[in-house]
C-alpha positions as CSV (number, residue, x, y, z in Angstrom):
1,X,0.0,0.0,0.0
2,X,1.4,3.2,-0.7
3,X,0.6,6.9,1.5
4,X,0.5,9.8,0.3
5,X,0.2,13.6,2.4
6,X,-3.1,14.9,2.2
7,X,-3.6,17.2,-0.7
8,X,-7.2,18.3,-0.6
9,X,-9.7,19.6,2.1
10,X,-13.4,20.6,2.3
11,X,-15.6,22.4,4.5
12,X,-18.7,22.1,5.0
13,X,-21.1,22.7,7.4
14,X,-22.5,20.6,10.0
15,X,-26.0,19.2,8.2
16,X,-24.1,18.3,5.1
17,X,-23.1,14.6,5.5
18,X,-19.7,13.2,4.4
19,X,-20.8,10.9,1.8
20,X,-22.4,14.1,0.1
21,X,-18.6,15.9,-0.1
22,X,-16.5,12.6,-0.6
23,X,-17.0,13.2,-4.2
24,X,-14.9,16.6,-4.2
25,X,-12.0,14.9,-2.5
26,X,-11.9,11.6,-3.5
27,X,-9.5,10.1,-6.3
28,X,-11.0,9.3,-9.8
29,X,-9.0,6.3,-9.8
30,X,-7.9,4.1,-7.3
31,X,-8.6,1.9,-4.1
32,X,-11.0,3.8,-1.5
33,X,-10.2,2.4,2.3
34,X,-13.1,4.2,4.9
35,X,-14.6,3.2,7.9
36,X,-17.8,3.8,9.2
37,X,-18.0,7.2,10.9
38,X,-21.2,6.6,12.8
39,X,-24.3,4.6,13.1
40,X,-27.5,6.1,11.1
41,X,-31.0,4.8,11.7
């Protein structure tokens, strides 16, 4: 597996959930490792 530094950011605010920004940050190509953040009904 290869690291690399973190090379983009966004902010949002708090009633915008992360899988609605992952898009902006996310590689087009590639493996995707995530956990999940928190439990959702």
């Amino acid at each position: 597996m290869q690291s690399e530094p973190i090379n983009k950011v966004v902010l949002t605010s708090a009633n915008i959930t992360d899988a609605k920004s992952l898009k902006h940050v996310l590689p087009s190509v590639g493996a995707i490792y995530a956990d999940k953040g928190y439990y959702s009904y």
